[in-house]
Steps between C-alpha positions, in 0.01 A plus 500: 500500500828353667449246736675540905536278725411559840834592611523759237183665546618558928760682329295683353263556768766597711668801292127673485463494850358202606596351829490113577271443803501117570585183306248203586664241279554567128316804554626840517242737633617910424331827623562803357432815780186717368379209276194259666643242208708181628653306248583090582771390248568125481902459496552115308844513406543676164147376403364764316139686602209452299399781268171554661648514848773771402275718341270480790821570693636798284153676504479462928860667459444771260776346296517522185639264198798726430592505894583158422 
């Protein structure tokens, strides 16, 4: 699996309809309308996310490995 870095993955977010609600922080927090998911993803510079965090993300999302 390729790695993303925070930034990256709000990209991603964004294009499948995602909306940014609030930042608190490093901390983006997105809503998606119809979806009682919110995702929090930690912005550190061009850190990348851990594996276990992303695929937690991805599965909240409904994205899937080739969407990235």
């Amino acid at each position: 699996m390729r790695t993303l870095s925070g930034k990256e993955f709000i990209k991603i977010l964004e294009k499948e309809g995602w909306e940014l609600k609030r930042v608190k922080g490093s901390h983006h927090v997105f809503m998606k309308p119809g979806i009682h998911a919110r995702i929090s993803v930690p912005v550190h510079g061009n850190k990348p996310l851990k594996i276990g965090l992303l695929k937690h993300f991805m599965k909240l999302a409904g994205i899937s490995e080739e969407d990235l």
